[in-house]
N, C-alpha and C positions, 0 to 999 in steps of 0.2 A: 504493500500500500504506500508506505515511504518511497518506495524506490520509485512508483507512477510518478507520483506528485514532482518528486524531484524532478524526474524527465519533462513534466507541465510546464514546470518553473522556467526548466531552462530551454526548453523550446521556445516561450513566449520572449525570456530576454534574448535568443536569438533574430527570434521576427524582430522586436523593438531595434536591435542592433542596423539589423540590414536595415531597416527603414530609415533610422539615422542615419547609417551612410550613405542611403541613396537621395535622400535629402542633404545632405550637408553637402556633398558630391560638387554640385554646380555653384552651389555658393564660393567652396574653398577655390574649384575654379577659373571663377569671376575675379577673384581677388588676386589670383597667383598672374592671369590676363594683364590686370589693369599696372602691372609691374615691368610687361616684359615691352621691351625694344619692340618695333615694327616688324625684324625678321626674325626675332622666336614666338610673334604668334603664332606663323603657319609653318612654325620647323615641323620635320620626320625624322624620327616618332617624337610628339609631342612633349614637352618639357613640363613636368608638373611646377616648377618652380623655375624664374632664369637665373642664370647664371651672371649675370649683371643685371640686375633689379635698377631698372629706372623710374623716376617721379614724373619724367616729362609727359605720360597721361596725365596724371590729373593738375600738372600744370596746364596743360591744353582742354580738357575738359572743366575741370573745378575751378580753379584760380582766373577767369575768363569773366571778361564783361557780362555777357551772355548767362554763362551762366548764374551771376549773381542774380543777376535780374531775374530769371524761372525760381531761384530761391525766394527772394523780397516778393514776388507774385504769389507764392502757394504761402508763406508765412502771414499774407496782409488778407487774404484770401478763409484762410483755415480762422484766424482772431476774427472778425466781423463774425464770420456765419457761427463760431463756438457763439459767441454775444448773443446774436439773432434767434439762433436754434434751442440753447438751450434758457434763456428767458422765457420761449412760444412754451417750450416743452413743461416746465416748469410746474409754469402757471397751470397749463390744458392738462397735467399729470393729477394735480390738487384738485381741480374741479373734477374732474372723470373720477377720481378717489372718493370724493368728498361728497357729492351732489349726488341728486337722484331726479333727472327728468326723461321726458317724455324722447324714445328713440336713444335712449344713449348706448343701449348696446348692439342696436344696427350702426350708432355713427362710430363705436370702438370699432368693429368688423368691418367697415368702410376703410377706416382709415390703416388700420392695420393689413388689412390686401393690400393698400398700395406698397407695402415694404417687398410685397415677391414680385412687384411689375419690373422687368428686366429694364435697364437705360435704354439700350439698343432699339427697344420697345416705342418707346416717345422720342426717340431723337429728333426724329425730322418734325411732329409738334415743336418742340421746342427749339429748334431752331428757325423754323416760320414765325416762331414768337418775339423770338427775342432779335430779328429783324424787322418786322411789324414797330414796335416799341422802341426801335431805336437803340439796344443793348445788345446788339451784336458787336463782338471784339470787343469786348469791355468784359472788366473784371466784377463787375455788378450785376450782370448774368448769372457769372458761376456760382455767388454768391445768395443766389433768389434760388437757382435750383437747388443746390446744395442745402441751406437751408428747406425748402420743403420736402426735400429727399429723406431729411437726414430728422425733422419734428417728429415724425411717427415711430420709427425706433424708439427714439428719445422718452416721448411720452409714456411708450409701454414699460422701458425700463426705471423711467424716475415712480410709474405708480406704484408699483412694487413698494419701495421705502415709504410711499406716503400710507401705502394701507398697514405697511408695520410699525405707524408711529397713533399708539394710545389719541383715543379722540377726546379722552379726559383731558391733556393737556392743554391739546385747544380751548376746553369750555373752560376749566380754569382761566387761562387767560385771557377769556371770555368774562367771564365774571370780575377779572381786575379790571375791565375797561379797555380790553384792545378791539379794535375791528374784528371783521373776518380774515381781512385783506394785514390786519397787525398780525394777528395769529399766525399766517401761514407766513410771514416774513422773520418776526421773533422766535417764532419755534418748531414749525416743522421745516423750513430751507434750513438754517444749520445741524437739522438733524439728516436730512437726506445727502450731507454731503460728502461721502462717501459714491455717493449714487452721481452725482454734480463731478466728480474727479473722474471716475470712471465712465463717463458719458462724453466727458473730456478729450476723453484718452479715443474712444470709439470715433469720434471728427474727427480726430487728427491724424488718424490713422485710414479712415475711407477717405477723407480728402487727398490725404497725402499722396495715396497710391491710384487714385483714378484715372484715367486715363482718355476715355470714350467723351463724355459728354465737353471737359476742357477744350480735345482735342476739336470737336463737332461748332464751336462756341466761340475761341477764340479764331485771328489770321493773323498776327504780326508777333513778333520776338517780346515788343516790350508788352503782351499780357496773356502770353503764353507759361501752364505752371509745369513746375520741374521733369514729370514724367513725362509729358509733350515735349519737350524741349530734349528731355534723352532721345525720344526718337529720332531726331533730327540727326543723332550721328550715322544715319544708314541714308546713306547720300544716293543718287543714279551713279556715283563712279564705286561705290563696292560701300563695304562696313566698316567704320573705323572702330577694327575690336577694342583696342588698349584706350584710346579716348571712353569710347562707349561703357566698358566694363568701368573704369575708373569713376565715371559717372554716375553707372548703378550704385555703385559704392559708397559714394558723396551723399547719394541722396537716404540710401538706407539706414545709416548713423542715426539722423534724427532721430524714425523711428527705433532703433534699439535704446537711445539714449531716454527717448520719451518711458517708453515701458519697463527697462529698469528704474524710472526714478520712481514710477506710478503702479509697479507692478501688483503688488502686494491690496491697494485701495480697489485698483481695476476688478482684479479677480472678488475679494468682499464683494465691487457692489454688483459685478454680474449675479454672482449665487446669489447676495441679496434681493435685488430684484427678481429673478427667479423664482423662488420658493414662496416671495409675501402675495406674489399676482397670480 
């Protein structure tokens, strides 16, 4: 019986093995790429590492006008719509929590289907729109869709913490003299913020890596965001791997550096939210 088990154990840390290194595989790489000279990307047989490790990728990719600019675009981009989104969310989390009218659990099911509607789905709406309206090529677009893309997640996972926080407190502080509108600002937003970090962290990270609806939305360099602007290194004269790879790389730090500092609150308010809705 010991002996199965044993064999269970170490079959599964086998699978988990292999799956890490065939995941880890293209990342290492990407990395080992964005290091080597122009003629050890396509040396035979392939060099997992060169042999003279150069910076001049991502001096030509990262340290570039251009690029800075695809950076200052998704940074100025991702701040508004966190503002926007998670303010709408908030608020519509506490009332959907809190209230009881007519339709509200057709308008949660409404708005909750729009989170499986594909991008690819509404492109070209929303590209007739925001031509119409005058917000094509402009970073105010991405910003409006992003924002209503990103409210309805938001809402489902901020309600969660508002139905795990006691409604005694509210009345209490009902009874001292606050609003409804004092209530949910003195005591239930600093208790959901856990859920507010971690909702945080979920923008920063779909904005961050989108790619479809930017690319659809913007035409010029100066409001174009970073993942569009990677693309750009796959030119009509071939792929500039060592730029290109050094680029992925630029842009992926963010997020590692976002989610280690946030990892630990991320994860609480996912499961939090989870289990209270």
């Amino acid at each position: 019986m010991n002996m199965s088990r044993h064999r269970r154990v170490i079959a599964i840390y086998a699978v988990l093995c292999a799956a890490m290194i065939f995941t880890l595989l293209p990342i290492v790489w990407g990395i080992s790429t964005s290091f080597k000279p122009s003629a050890d990307v396509y040396a035979r047989p392939p060099q997992w590492w060169p042999a003279q490790p150069t910076f001049e990728n991502y001096r030509i990719a990262v340290f570039n006008e251009r690029f800075l600019t695809y950076l200052t675009n998704t940074l100025w981009v991702v701040a508004i719509t966190l503002i926007v989104s998670l303010t709408l969310a908030a608020h519509a989390a506490y009332a959907v929590a809190r209230t009881r009218f007519i339709g509200r659990s057709t308008l949660m099911m409404i708005m909750w289907a729009t989170i499986m509607i594909p991008g690819i789905a509404i492109i070209v709406p929303l590209y007739l729109l925001a031509v119409k309206v005058q917000l094509y090529n402009t970073l105010w677009s991405l910003i409006l869709v992003y924002s209503a893309w990103l409210i309805p997640t938001l809402v489902w996972l901020l309600r969660g913490f508002v139905v795990g926080i006691p409604v005694e407190l509210e009345e209490a502080a009902r009874i001292d003299g606050c609003s409804a509108l004092g209530a949910f600002y003195r005591i239930v937003l600093p208790l959901i913020r856990p859920g507010l970090l971690a909702g945080s962290v979920l923008v920063f990270v779909m904005i961050w890596n989108e790619f479809l609806i930017s690319y659809a939305l913007t035409l010029s360099d100066e409001n174009r965001l970073i993942q569009v602007g990677i693309y750009f290194f796959i030119t009509d004269s071939g792929i500039e791997w060592g730029p290109l790879m050094a680029a992925s790389v630029g842009s992926v730090l963010p997020i590692v550096v976002a989610y280690a500092i946030a990892q630990k609150a991320f994860i609480q308010g996912l499961t939090g939210g989870a289990v209270k809705s």
